[in-house]
C-alpha positions in Angstrom: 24.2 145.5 83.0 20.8 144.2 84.8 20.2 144.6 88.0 17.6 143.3 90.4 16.1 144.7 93.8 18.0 141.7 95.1 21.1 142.7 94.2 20.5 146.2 96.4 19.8 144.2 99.3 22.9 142.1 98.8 24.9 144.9 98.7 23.6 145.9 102.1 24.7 142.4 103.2 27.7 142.4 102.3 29.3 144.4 98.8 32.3 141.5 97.9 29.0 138.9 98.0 27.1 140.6 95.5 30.5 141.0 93.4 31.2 137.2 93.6 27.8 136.1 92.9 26.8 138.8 89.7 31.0 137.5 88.5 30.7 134.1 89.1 27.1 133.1 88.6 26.7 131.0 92.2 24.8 131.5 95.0 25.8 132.1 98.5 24.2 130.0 101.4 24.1 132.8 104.6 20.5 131.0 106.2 20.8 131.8 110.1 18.3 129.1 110.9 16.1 126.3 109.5 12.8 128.4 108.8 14.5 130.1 105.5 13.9 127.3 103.0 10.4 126.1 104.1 9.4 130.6 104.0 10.0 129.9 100.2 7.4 127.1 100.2 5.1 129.4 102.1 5.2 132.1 99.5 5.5 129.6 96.7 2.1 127.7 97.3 0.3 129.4 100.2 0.5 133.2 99.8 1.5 133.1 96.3 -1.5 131.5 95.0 -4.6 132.8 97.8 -3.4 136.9 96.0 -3.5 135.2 92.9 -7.0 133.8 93.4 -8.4 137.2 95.0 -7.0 139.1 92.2 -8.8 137.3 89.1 -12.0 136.4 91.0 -11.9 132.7 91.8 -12.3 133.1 95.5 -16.2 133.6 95.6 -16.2 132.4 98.8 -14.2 135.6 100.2 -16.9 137.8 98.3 -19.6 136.1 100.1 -17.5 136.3 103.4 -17.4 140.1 103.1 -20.8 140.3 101.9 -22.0 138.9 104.3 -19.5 140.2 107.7 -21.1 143.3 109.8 -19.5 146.3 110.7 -17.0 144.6 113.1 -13.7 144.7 111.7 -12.3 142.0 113.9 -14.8 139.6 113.7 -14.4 139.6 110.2 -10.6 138.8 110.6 -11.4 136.1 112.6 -13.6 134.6 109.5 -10.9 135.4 107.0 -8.2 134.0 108.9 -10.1 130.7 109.2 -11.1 130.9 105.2 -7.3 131.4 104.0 -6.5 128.5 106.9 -8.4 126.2 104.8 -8.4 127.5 101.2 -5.0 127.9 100.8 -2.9 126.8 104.0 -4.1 123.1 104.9 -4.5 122.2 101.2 -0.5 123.4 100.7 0.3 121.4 103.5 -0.9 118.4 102.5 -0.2 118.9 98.6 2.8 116.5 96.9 5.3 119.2 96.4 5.6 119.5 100.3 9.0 119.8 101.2 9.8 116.8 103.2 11.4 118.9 105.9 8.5 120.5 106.7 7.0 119.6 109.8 4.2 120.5 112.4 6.1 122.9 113.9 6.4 124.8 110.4 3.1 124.8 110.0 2.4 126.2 113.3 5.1 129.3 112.4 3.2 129.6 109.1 -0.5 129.9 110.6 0.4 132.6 113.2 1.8 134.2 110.3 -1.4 133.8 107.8 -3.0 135.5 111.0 -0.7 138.4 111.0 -1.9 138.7 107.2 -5.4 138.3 107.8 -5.0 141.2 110.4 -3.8 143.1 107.5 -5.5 142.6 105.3 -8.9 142.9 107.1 -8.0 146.5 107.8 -7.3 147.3 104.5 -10.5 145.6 102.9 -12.5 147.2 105.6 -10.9 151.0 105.1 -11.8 150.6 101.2 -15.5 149.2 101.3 -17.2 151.9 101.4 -15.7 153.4 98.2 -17.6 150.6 96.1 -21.0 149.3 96.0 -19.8 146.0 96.3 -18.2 143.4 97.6 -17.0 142.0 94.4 -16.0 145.6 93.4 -14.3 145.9 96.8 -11.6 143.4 95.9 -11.3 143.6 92.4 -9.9 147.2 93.2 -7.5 146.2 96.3 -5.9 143.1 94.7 -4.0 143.4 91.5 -2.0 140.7 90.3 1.1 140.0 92.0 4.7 138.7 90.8 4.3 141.5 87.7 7.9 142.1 86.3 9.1 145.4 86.2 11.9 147.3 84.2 13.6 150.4 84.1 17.0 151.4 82.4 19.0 154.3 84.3 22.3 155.9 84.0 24.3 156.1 87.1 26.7 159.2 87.6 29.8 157.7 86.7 27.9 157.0 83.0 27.4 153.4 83.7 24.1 151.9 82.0 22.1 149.4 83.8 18.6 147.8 83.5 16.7 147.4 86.9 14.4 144.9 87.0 11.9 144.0 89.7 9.3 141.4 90.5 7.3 141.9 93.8 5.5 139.3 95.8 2.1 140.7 95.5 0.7 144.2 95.0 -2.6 146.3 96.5 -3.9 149.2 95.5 -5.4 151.8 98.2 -8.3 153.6 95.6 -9.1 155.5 99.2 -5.2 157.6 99.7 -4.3 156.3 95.9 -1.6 154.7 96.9 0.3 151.3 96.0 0.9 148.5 98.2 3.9 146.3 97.8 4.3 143.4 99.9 6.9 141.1 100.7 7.3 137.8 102.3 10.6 137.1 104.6 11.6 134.9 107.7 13.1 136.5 110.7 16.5 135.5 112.2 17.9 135.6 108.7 21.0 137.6 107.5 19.5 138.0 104.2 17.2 140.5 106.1 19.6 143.3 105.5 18.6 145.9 102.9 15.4 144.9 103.0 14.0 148.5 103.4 16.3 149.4 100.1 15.0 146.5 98.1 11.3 147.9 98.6 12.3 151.2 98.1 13.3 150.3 94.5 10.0 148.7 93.7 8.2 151.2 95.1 10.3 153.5 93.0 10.0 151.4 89.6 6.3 151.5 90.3 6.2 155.3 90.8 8.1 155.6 87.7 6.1 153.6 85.4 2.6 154.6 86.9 3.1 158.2 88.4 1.6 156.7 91.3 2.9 156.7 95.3 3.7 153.2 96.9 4.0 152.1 100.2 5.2 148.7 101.4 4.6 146.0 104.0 7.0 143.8 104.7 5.1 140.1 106.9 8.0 138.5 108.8 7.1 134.6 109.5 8.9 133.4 112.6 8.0 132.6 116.1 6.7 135.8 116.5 5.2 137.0 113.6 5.6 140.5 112.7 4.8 143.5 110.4 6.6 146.1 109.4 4.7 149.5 107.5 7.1 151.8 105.6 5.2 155.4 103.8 5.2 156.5 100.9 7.6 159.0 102.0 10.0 156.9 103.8 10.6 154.9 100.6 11.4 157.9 99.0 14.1 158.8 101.2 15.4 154.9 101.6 15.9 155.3 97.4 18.1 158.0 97.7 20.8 155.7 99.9 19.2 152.6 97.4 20.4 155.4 94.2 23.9 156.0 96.0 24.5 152.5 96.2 23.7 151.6 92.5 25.9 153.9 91.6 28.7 152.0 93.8 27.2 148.7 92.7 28.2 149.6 88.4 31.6 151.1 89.5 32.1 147.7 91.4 30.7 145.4 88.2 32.9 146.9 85.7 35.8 147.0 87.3 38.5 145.2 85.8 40.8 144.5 88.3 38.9 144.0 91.5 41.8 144.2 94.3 42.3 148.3 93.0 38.7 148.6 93.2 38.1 149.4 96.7 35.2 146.9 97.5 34.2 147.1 100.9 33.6 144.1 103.1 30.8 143.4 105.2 30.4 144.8 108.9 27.6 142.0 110.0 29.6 140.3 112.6 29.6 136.8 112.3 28.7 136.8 108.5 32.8 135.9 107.8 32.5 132.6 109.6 29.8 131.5 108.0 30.4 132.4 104.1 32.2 130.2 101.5 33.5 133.1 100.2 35.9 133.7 103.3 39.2 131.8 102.4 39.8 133.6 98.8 38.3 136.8 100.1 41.5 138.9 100.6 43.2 137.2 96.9 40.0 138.4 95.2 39.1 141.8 96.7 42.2 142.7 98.6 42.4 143.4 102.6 39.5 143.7 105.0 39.7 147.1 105.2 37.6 148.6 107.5 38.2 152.1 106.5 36.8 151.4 102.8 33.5 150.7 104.7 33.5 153.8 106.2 34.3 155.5 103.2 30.8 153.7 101.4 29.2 154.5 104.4 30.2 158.5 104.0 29.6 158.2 100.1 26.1 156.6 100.3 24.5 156.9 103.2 25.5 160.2 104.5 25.8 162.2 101.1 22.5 160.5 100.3 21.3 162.5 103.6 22.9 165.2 102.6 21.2 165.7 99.4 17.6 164.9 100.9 18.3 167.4 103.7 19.9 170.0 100.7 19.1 173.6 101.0 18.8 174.1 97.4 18.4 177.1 95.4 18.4 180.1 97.2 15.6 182.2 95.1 15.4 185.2 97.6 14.4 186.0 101.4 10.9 186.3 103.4 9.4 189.8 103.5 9.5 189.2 107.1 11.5 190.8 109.9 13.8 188.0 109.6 14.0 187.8 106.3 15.0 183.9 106.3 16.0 182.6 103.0 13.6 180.6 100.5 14.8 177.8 98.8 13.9 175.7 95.4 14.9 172.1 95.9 13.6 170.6 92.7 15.4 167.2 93.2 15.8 166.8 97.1 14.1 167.8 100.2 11.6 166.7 102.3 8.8 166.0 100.8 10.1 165.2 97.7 8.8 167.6 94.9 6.8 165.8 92.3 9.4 167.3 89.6 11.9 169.5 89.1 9.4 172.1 87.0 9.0 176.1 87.6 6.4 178.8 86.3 7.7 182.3 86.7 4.7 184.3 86.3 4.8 188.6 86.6 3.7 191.3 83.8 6.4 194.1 82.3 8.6 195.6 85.1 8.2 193.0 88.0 12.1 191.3 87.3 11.4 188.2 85.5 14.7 188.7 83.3 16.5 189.1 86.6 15.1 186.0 88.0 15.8 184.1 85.2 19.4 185.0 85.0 20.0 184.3 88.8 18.2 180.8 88.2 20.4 179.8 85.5 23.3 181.0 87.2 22.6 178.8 90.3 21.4 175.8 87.6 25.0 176.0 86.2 26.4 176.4 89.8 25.0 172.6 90.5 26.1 171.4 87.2 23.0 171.4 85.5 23.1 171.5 82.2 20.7 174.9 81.2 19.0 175.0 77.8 17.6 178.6 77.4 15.4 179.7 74.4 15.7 183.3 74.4 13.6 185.5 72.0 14.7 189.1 73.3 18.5 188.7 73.3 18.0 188.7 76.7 20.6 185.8 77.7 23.5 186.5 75.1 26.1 189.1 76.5 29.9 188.1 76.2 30.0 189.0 80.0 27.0 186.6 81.4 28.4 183.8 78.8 31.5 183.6 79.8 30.7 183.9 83.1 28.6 180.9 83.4 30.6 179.1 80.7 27.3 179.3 78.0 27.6 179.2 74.3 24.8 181.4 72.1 23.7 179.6 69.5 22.0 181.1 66.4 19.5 178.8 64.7 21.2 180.4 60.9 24.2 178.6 61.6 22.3 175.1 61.7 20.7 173.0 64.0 21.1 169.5 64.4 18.1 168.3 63.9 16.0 167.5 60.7 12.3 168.3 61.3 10.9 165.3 58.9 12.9 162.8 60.7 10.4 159.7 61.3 10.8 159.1 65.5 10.8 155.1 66.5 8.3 154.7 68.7 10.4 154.1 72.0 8.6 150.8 72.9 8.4 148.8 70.0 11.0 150.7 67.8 9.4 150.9 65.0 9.0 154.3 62.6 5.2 155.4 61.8 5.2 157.6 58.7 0.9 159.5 59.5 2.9 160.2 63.1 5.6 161.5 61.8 3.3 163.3 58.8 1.0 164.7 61.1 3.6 166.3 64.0 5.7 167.9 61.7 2.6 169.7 59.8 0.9 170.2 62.9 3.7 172.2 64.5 3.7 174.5 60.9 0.1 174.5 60.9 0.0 176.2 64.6 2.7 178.5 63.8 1.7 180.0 60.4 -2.2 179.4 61.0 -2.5 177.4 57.8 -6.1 176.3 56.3 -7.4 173.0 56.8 -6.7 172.4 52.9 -3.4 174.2 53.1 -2.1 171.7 56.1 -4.0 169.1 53.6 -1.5 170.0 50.7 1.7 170.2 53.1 0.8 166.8 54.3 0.6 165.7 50.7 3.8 167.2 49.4 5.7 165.5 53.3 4.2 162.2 52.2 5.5 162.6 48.1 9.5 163.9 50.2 9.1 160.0 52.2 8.6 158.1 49.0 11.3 159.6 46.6 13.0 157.7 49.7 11.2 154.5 49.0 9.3 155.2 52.7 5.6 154.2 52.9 3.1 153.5 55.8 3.6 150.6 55.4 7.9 151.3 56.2 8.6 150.2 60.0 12.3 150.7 59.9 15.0 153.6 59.0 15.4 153.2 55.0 19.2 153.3 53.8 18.5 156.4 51.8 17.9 158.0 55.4 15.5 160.6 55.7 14.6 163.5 53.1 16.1 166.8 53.9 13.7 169.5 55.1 14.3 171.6 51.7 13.6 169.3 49.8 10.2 169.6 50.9 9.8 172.9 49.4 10.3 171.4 46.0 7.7 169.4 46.4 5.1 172.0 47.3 6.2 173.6 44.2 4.8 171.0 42.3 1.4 171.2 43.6 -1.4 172.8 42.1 -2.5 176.0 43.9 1.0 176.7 46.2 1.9 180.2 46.1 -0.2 181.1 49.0 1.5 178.2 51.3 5.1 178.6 49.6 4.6 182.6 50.4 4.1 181.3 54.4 6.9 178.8 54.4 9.5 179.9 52.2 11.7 182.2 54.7 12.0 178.8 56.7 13.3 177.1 54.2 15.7 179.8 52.5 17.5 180.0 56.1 18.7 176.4 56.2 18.2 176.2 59.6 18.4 172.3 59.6 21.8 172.1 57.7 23.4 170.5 60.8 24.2 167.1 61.7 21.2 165.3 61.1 22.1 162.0 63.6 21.3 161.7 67.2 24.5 162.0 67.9 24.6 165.2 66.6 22.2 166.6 69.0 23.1 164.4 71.8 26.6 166.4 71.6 24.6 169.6 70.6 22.7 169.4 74.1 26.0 168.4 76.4 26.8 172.0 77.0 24.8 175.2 78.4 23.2 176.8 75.0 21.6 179.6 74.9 19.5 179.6 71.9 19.1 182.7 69.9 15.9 183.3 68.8 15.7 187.4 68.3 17.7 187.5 65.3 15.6 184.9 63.1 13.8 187.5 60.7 10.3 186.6 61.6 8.1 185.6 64.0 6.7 182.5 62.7 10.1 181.3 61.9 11.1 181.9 66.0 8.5 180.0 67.1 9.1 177.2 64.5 12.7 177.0 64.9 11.8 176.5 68.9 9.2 174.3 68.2 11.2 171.7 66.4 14.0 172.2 69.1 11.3 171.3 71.8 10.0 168.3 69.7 13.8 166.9 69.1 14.3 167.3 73.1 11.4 165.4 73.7 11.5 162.7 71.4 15.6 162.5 72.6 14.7 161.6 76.5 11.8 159.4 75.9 14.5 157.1 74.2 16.5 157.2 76.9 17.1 155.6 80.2 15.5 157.0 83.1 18.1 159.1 85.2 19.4 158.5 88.7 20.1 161.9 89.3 19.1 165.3 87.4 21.3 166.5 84.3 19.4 169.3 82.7 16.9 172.4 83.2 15.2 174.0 80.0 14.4 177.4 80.4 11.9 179.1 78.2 11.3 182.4 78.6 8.5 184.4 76.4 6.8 181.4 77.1 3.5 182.7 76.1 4.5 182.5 72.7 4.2 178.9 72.4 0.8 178.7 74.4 -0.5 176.5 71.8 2.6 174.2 72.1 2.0 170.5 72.3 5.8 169.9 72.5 5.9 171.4 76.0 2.8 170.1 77.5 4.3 166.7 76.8 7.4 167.6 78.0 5.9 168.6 81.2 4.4 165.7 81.7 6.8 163.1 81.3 10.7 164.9 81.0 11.3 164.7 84.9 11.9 160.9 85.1 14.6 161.5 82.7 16.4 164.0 84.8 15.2 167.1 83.3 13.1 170.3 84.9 12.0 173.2 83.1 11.0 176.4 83.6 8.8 178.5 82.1 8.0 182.3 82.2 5.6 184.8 80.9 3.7 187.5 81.7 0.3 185.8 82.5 -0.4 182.6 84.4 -3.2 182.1 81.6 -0.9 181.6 79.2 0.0 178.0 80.1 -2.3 175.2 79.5 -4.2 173.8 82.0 -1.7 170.7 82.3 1.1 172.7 82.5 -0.1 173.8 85.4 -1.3 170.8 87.4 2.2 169.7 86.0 4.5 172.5 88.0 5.5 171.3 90.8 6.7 175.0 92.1 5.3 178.6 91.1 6.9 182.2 91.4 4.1 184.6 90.6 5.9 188.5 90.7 3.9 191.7 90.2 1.2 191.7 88.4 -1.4 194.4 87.4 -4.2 192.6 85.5 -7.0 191.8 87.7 -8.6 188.8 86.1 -5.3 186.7 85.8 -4.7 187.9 89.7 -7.8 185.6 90.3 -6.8 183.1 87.8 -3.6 182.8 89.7 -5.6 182.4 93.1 -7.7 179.9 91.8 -4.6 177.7 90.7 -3.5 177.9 94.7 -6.5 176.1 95.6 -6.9 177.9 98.7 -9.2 179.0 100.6 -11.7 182.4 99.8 -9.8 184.1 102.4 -6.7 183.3 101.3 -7.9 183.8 97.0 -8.5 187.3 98.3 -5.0 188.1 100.0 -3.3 186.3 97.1 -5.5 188.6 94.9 -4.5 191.8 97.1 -1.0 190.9 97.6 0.1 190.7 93.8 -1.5 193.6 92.6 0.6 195.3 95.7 4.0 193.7 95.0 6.7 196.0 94.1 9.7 194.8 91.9 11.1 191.0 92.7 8.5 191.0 95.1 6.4 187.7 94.7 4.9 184.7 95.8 6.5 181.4 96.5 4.3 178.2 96.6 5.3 174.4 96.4 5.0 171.2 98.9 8.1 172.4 100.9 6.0 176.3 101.0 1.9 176.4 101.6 0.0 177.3 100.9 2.8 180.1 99.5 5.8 182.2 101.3 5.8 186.0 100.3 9.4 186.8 99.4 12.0 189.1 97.7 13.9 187.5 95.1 17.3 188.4 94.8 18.4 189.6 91.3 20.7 188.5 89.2 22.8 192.0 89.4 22.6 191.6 93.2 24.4 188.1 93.0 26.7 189.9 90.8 27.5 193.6 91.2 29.6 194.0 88.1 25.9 193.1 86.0 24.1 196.3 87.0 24.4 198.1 83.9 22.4 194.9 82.5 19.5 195.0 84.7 
């Protein structure tokens, strides 16, 4: 199902509209006046072309302009607002493909509106000058092509799939607050101006998606009165969360089969009735005018989507203070929105990390999260905590559903890459056992002899009918080369477990992954083979999302803990980066911040740090708050003087940190304290 921004706003309008149209394939006529159909011509061959121009560099004559303007802002509006009058507004005006009804009084309309632009824009070109040395550079950073289609796939709550794709009038970009700027072009006095703030709330969204990036939008209003309305980063944000609600009710409405039992609400716009084609089959298609079905939307989108931005969260413990006021972790809502849903717990031996970790996945199953918890101390696994939480401990000897010399399709073009695929899987082994550069050599060798008893090559793009080799069969293979004892003696208790005799399909570990696991680590007999066994697992997570669409709404928290034990892990530095767009956080423990990578940590958008008694990652940790040397040296005091489930709290919705005590897992449940 493909949706566009357009859709959103004429769901605003009016839900049975948008139904009709997607259904039927027609277009309904709701102008409110005569300046609708000439706006289009104004986009189409005025505004349209002038960002068009500016963004590849063909309008020399604004580089000299700017070049050549003071340091007065509005006498430089003045001069661009008579250079896009002539460039691009009088030559449109006069052009062949002129609508006939356009007349002087259009025109008039359409220059006060170029002037509201020029206003605009002035400001903007102004605020980023002196960023660049010149005036060419100036521009060529502000205005990026505009009209660039956009696509994202997502998965609404009720499991409907649908593409949204998007396609902006034009697009800026702020290098001074790093921001996006979409614009869009409308005429007031129209009906079709309803849901216009969720309609740029999806583009900015699409754009934050597929960039990283923030967007704000500006929405120029031709009319009479020309007008300009600015909406922040921030406020888009927020205006997604209704637009999110509302796709959700937009795929239950387009897959419905019988459309009377399907509860689509009419409009509320007065007068919209008497003026739609739609009006005299309205009731036969959709059923009665209920007013009471509006409400009910209303309630479902708007006020739950409040709801969930306003959401307390977690509760992780209380403030040290008199008060003690509880502290929350709202990984998904809140205001501002966290960058992701991603935690490190950071606190050497004795501080309560275990208890933390229990009471966070007791609250992630309590919002129906899915938790995914690698647990290499048996930490996780008693009959009472799994049952209580509804968890299933997994041992890796049983089989895994996974097969670790799988080739991955590359998620954009499809296609399989065998050196990719060659080089991850020996990589992973090659970190784990600490293999020589000719060892790794000859593992690489013997993987690459496994693909062509299955006729795969480099030169192989697509899945071979033979399927892939299994991941024993590699140790044949190493058996054949000359000099393997040494590498066999490293490898061979991974493959005399058959740890990746399970279901070898994506299936198989799409259904492996649709209930809380707790994977158990502690028993596999060595080290290496822990941290292999939870590499691989890592890896198939990864690769899994990225082939995914993005998510609406979150579905899943990983929780490693002993995270210090894959420090060198590439798996989770690329899950950290990317996983949170597909509805997945992660947290990560250990008993030293300097255990994580560097991008792990400009990656977490929330950090506990607990007790801790060495003195060089105390400063390490005060140097990751970024605050000031007063405050390094109270953060540096302050953990060293924690006592247990004592620690610091720090995210956007906490700064520069809260002091708090977290509440344990046996405090949430008193019948636990002979596990603490």
């Amino acid at each position: 199902m493909i949706l566009w921004p357009t859709h959103i706003r004429r769901a605003c309008l009016c839900p049975r509209i948008l139904v009709d149209e997607y259904k039927s394939r027609r277009k309904h006529k709701l102008f409110q006046d005569e300046l609708v159909l000439p706006g289009a011509f104004f986009h189409d061959s005025v505004a349209g072309p002038m960002f068009q121009a500016i963004a590849s560099g063909k309008d020399g004559d604004l580089t000299e302009l700017l070049e050549s303007s003071g340091k007065d802002r509005q006498d430089f509006n003045v001069q661009l607002w008579a250079h896009l009058d002539r460039k691009y507004l009088t030559p449109a005006f006069f052009s062949r493909s002129k609508p006939k009804n356009l007349s002087g009084d259009h025109i008039l309309i359409f220059a006060r509106g170029l002037g509201k632009l020029s206003e605009f824009l002035a400001e903007e070109i102004f605020s980023q000058r002196p960023l660049f040395k010149t005036s060419a550079d100036t521009l060529k950073s502000l205005f990026l092509p505009p009209e660039k289609k956009m696509s994202k796939r997502l998965i609404t709550e009720s499991g409907v799939s649908l593409t949204i794709r998007g396609k902006y009038d034009a697009l800026l970009f702020d290098a001074k607050d790093q921001e996006f700027v979409v614009l869009e072009f409308k005429c007031k006095s129209d009906y079709e101006l309803i849901g216009d703030l969720e309609q740029v709330s999806t583009y900015a969204w699409m754009i934050r998606e597929t960039s990283g990036i923030p967007a704000r939008a500006v929405i120029f209003y031709l009319g009479q009165e020309p007008e300009v309305k600015l909406f922040t980063s921030q406020m888009l944000e927020e205006a997604f969360q209704v637009s999110l609600k509302l796709i959700n009710e937009m795929g239950n409405w387009l897959s419905a089969a019988n459309l009377p039992n399907a509860g689509i609400p009419p409009t509320t716009v007065e007068g919209l009735c008497g003026i739609c084609s739609l009006r005299s089959d309205c009731d036969k298609r959709f059923g009665a005018r209920n007013p009471q079905l509006t409400e009910r939307l209303r309630s479902r989108v708007e006020r739950e989507a409040q709801k969930e931005i306003r959401s307390e969260g977690i509760l992780i413990g209380k403030t040290l203070e008199d008060e003690a006021s509880p502290v929350y972790w709202n990984p998904f809502t809140g205001d501002p929105r966290l960058a992701n849903g991603h935690m490190l717990v950071v606190g050497t031996s004795g501080s309560g990390k275990t208890q933390v970790l229990k009471s966070l996945i007791s609250e992630v199953v309590h919002k129906n999260l899915i938790p995914i918890v690698f647990d290499f101390n048996n930490d996780y696994v008693t009959p009472e905590f799994l049952q209580r939480h509804n968890m299933e401990a997994h041992y890796p000897g049983d089989g895994l559903p996974l097969n670790p010399v799988e080739l991955v399709p590359d998620p954009l073009t499809g296609k399989i890459q065998l050196a990719s695929g060659v080089f991850s899987t020996a990589g992973i082994l090659k970190r784990v056992y600490g293999l020589g550069v000719q060892q790794e050599a000859n593992l690489r060798a013997a993987m690459i002899e496994c693909y062509a008893d299955r006729g795969i090559t480099k030169e192989t793009t697509e899945k071979p009918p033979s399927g892939y080799p299994a991941f024993e069969e590699l140790e044949s293979k190493i058996l054949e080369l000359p000099n393997h004892t040494a590498l066999l003696n490293r490898l061979s208790p991974i493959f005399s477990l058959n740890l990746f005799s399970g279901s070898r399909d994506d299936e198989g570990f799409d259904d492996f992954i649709k209930s809380p696991k707790v994977i158990r680590l502690a028993p596999l007999p060595t080290e290496e083979v822990k941290l292999a066994v939870a590499e691989f697992v890592l890896l198939k997570l990864y690769n899994h999302f990225v082939s995914q669409p993005h998510r609406t709404h979150p579905v899943m928290a990983v929780i490693v803990d002993e995270a210090h034990k894959l420090s060198g892990s590439e798996s989770i530095v690329k899950l950290f980066r990317e996983i949170r767009k597909f509805g997945v956080a992660m947290i990560l423990s250990s008993q030293k911040a300097k255990d994580f990578h560097s991008d792990i940590h400009a990656n977490a958008a929330s950090g506990l740090f607990l007790k801790n008694s060495e003195i060089t990652d105390r400063k390490y940790i005060a140097d990751q708050l970024k605050g000031s040397d007063k405050h390094k040296e109270e953060i540096i005091n302050i953990l060293g003087l924690q006592k247990t489930f004592e620690g610091l709290f720090r995210n956007d919705h906490y700064t520069p940190f809260v002091r708090l005590r977290v509440i344990p897992y046996f405090e949430k449940f008193e019948s636990t304290k002979s596990e603490s």
